[in-house]
C-alpha positions, 0 to 999 in steps of 0.5 A: 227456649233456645234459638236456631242455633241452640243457644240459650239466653237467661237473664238473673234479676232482682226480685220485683224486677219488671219481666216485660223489661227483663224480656227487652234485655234478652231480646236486646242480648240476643241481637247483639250475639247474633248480629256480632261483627265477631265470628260465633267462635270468638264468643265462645269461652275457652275455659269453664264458667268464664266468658269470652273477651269478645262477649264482655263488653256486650254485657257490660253494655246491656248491665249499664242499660237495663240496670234502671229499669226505669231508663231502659222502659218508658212504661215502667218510668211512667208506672213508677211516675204513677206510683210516687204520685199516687202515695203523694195523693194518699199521704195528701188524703190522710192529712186532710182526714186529720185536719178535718178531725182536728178542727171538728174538736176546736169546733166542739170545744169553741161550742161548748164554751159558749153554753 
């Protein structure tokens, strides 16, 4: 979608990269263009696929920022939070599981000798 003066704003991710964190980026890169102390003609590339001295440090800025989604979104931080622990919690679960089954042979083991 373009805005009101017919610019269009794209953002090329990784895969698995949140869209909720890619939006914030678009939304971000929009505002700084549109409220850019520079004129909109100085945004404006004067050669084909190359980008503007004045644009170039808006994107460096906005790659810096959103590079980790984790900084640039507190949500996404906590889900990856969630994450780490929850595989934790699952290795934790799997060990015990093998323990219980380990001391349930020493059990049968201890058992049978006795008979």
């Amino acid at each position: 979608a373009a805005d009101d003066g017919g610019r269009v704003f794209i953002c090329i991710t990784k895969e698995g990269y949140p869209a909720r964190v890619a939006h914030m980026c678009l939304e971000e890169m929009q505002d700084h263009i549109l409220l850019s102390p520079h004129n909109s003609a100085s945004l404006v590339a004067t050669k084909p696929h190359e980008l503007s001295d004045a644009i170039l440090p808006i994107l460096d800025d906005l790659v810096d920022k959103f590079d980790d989604p984790s900084q640039a979104d507190a949500l996404t931080s906590v889900n990856r939070k969630i994450d780490v622990t929850t595989s934790v919690m699952q290795d934790n679960i799997t060990q015990i599981l093998e323990n219980d089954s380990k001391l349930e042979e020493i059990e049968s083991k201890v058992e049978g000798e006795k008979d």
